[in-house]
C-alpha positions, -999 to +999 in steps of 0.1 A: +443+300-469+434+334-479+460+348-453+488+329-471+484+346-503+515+366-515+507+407-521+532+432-530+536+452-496+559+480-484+600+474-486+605+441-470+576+422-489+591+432-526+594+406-549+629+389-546+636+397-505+645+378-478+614+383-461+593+378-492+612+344-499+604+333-461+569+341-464+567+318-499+580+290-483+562+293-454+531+295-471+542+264-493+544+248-464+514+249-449+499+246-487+514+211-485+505+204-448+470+209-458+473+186-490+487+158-472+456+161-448+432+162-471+447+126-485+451+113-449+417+126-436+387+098-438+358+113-461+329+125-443+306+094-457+344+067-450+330+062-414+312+025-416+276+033-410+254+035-373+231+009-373+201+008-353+181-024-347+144-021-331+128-053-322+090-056-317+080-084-293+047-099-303+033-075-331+012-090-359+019-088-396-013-059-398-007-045-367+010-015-381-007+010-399+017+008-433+005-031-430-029-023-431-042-015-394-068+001-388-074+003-354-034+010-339-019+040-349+020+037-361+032+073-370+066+064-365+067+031-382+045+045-411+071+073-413+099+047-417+078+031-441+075+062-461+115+071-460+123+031-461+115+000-478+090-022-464+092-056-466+064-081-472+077-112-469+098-111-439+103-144-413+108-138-380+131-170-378+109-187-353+074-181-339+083-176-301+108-151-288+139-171-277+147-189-310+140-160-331+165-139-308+191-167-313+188-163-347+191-123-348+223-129-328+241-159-348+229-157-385+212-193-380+184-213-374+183-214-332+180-252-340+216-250-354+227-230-320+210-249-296+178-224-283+147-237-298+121-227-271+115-202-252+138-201-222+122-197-185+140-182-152+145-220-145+168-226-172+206-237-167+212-230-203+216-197-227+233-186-255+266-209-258+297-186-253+316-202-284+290-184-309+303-153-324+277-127-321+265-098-343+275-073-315+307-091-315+316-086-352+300-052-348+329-046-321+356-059-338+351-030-361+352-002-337+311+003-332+301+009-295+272-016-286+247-017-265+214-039-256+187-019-240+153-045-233+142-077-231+175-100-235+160-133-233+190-157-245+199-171-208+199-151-178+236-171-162+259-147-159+280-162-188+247-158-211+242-123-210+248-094-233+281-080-213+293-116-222+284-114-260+299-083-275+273-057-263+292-029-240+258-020-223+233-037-209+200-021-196+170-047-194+156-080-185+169-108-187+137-125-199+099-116-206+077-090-183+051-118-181+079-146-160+074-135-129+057-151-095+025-141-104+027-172-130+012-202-114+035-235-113+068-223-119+078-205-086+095-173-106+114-149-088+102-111-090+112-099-122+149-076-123+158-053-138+200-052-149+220-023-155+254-043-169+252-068-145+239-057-118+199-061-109+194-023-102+155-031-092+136-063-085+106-066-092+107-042-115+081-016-121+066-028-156+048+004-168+078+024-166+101+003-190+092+020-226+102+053-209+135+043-195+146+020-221+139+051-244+161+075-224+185+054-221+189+049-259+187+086-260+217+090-240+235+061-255+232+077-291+243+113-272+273+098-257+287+080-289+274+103-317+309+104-329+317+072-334+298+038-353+273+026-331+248-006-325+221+003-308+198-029-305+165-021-290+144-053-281+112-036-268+090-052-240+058-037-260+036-058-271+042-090-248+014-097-224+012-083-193+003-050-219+012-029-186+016+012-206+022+042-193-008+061-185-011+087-212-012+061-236-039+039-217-072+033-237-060+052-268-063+025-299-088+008-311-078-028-303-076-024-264-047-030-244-025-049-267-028-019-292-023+006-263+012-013-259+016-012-299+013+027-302+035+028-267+063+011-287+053+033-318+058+066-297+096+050-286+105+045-322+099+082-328+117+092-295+146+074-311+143+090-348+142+120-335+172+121-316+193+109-349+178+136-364+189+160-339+223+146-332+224+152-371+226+114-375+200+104-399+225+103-434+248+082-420+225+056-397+203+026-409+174+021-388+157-013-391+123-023-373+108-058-375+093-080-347+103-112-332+074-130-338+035-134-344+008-120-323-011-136-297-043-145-319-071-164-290-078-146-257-059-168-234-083-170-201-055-178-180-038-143-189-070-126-182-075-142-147-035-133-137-033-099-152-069-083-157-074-063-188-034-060-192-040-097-203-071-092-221-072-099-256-095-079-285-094-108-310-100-099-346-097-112-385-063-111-395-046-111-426-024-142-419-037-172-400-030-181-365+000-159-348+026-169-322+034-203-315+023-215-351+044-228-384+015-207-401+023-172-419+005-155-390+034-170-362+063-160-387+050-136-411+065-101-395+062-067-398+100-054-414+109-018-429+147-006-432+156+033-438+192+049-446+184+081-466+200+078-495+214+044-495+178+021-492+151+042-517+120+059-499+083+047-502+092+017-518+084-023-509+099-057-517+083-089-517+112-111-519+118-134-491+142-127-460+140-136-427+159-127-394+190-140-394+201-123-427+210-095-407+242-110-395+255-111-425+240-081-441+253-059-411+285-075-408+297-066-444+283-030-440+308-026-411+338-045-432+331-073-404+341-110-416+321-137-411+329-172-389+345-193-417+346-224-392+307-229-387+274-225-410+257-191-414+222-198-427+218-160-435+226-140-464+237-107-473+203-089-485+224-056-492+210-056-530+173-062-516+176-034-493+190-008-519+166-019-543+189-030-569+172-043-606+169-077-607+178-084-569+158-116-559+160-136-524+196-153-514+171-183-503+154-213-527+141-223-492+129-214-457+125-239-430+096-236-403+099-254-369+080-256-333+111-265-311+132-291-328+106-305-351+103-295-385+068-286-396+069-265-428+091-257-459+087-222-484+103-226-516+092-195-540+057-189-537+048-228-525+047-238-492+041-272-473+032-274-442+032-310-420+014-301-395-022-315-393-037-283-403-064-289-429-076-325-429-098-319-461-082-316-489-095-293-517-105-328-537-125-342-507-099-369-498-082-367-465-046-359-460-039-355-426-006-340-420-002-320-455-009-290-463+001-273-498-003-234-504+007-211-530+014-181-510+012-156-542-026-165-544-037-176-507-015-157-482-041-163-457-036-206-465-072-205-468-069-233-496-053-268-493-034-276-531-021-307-520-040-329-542-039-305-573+004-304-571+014-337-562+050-332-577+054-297-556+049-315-527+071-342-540+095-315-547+093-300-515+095-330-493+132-339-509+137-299-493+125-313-458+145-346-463+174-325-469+168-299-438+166-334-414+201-346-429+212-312-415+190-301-386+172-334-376+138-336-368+128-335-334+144-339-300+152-374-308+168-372-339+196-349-344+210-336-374+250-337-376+253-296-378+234-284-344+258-273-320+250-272-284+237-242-265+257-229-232+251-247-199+263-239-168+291-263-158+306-260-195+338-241-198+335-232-234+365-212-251+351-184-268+357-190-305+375-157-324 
């Protein structure tokens, strides 16, 4: 406003003339113009923040360099880690992909929404339209949204992400590894959607990291100046581990870790177009994974896909991997970054799990939450900032294999039903129970059972309460499940 300023000039600018007077006011105009902008104008840090959500698909606990790996290499992830807070005592909310995707998108258990298994090209059902999902709070808020990779909540028209709040769609509709090639279920060739169209069937599976990538690329390019949700579900590391060729026979844990540092190379592509989009401040990047790793080599893999189903097995830190109530099929990689807001190079141990983002990203974009149905997740806002004295939203975590209830964590105990160690630590056998201080034993090397009778007392009045809720298998409902989508139904959408 330099040009405004008032100097004594030649005749008609003196003190006290006309011209001089017209020049005041004008300049006290534009003086107040510019105040009342300043009061109107949003603050630079006002705009709700971008949030960017990258799902791994089969990676194990210590399959990530910051988690202990030693034989994949993570740059990217390690580099979140050390900008982020790492998380070691994240849940995948299931141990298979479907359920633990329902979960991501409803803020429940999938046994409260109806998707407890893993859905195949056969099914009539998906994700029921009445659900309010993340995306769709996320829009209600102004965010532009968008799915780009493996889907896998019902691939029915009604069930896919155009039809649950995301306004782009590029991906399958289920797994890489649901095709014909699989014996018994008489698949179609895998497609590949663009919205809702199939843009290319079968679709050419080594090529996916690199067009999933540039299309997040240009998704964060064409709506840089505005909130965003980009969800990312990548294909990497689900069997068949079809990679690119440069990154063929590059780890140390053959194919599957190929397809783990293929996926590590697409997180970078993706921070590194934040960063040059001058994005970084003002987006919070989150990476976790859906579920354990595959943890046996699985002949009938090997014989359909070669060495792109051929597992390296190894020791890992957690037992067993996908498909368990163990720590190994739930127990996920997680690390959050938002410079500034979540504190670098730092971890929490506190328990979370994957349907806390609902809530946790819904209040960061001023969303509110269904106040007609439960939400089993809670905001973990103070966990991720690292505030003193934050400690888990939850005095319990349930663990299920469809709709039956096999395990219960309640602070550092857990107990686990399943008929996993039939010898107790006392000699006598208790088929069916399983007690384990996870503190002490994260690997649930050691049956307590016998040593804590009133833990397990303590916990089984949890698991009674879960079955009033949730039921307990197929045959015996709880009162508070609600039905997934089926086609037929004519649901309303609910908000």
């Amino acid at each position: 406003m330099d040009s405004c300023v008032i100097k004594p000039a030649a005749n008609s600018l003196q003190p006290g003339s006309p011209a001089a007077l017209r020049r005041w006011i004008a300049c006290a105009f534009i003086f107040g113009l510019a105040a009342i902008a300043g009061r109107l104008a949003p603050a630079a840090d006002s705009r709700p923040p971008n949030i960017v959500l990258l799902l791994a698909d089969d990676v194990g606990y210590d399959d990530i360099g910051c988690y202990g790996s030693q034989f994949i290499n993570t740059p990217n992830i390690d580099r979140l880690s050390r900008e982020g807070r790492r998380f070691t005592s994240f849940y995948a909310p299931s141990s298979v992909c479907t359920p633990s995707r329902a979960a991501l998108m409803t803020g429940c258990y999938a046994q409260r929404v109806g998707l407890p298994s893993v859905l195949y090209p056969q099914a009539n059902i998906g994700l029921n339209p009445s659900e309010i999902t993340l995306p769709e709070l996320l829009k209600s808020r102004g965010y532009a949204t968008a799915c780009i990779g493996k889907w896998h909540l019902g691939h029915q028209p009604q069930f896919m992400p155009l039809n649950h709040g995301f306004d782009i769609f590029f991906g399958l509709p289920y797994p890489n590894d649901h095709g014909p090639e699989r014996p018994k279920r008489n698949n179609p060739p895998i497609p590949l959607y663009r919205g809702a169209q199939i843009v290319e069937q079968p679709v050419t599976l080594p090529t996916l990291n690199d067009r999933f990538i540039d299309e997040a690329r240009t998704f964060l390019k064409i709506n840089r100046d505005k909130p965003f949700f980009l969800y990312l579900p990548f294909v990497d590391a689900h069997t068949p581990w079809y990679v690119a060729e440069r990154f063929r026979n590059k780890s140390k844990l053959g194919p599957y870790g190929d397809a783990v540092q293929e996926m590590d190379w697409g997180v970078g592509q993706v921070l590194q177009q934040l960063k040059e989009l001058g994005l970084e401040e003002n987006t919070l990047v989150i990476f976790a994974s859906d579920n354990g790793p595959l943890w046996v080599p699985h002949p009938g893999l090997e014989q359909i896909y070669g060495d792109a189903g051929r597992l390296q097995p190894r020791m890992h830190l957690l037992r067993e991997g996908k498909y368990s109530s163990t720590e190994g099929g739930v127990r996920v990689p997680m690390i959050a970054r938002w410079p500034g807001k979540i504190p670098a190079a730092t971890e929490c141990a506190e328990l979370v799990a994957g349907f806390d983002f609902y809530p946790t990203l819904a209040e960061l974009a001023g969303a509110e939450l269904p106040r007609d149905r439960i939400i089993d997740g809670k905001n973990i806002m103070p966990l991720l900032r690292g505030e003193p004295g934050a400690q888990t939203p939850h005095d319990r975590f349930f663990y299920f294999s469809d709709y039956k209830l096999e395990a219960v964590r309640s602070g550092n105990w857990k107990l686990r039903l399943v008929a996993h160690d039939s010898i107790s630590s006392g000699g006598q056998k208790r088929p069916g129970i399983s007690l384990y201080d996870l503190e002490q034993d994260v690997s649930e090397s050691k049956n307590l059972a016998d040593q804590h009778p009133e833990v397990v007392a303590q916990l089984q009045k949890l698991l009674d309460q879960c079955r009033h809720d949730l039921g307990d298998g197929a045959k015996h409902p709880g009162p508070n499940r609600r039905p997934p989508g089926k086609i037929g139904d004519e649901l309303p959408r609910s908000g």
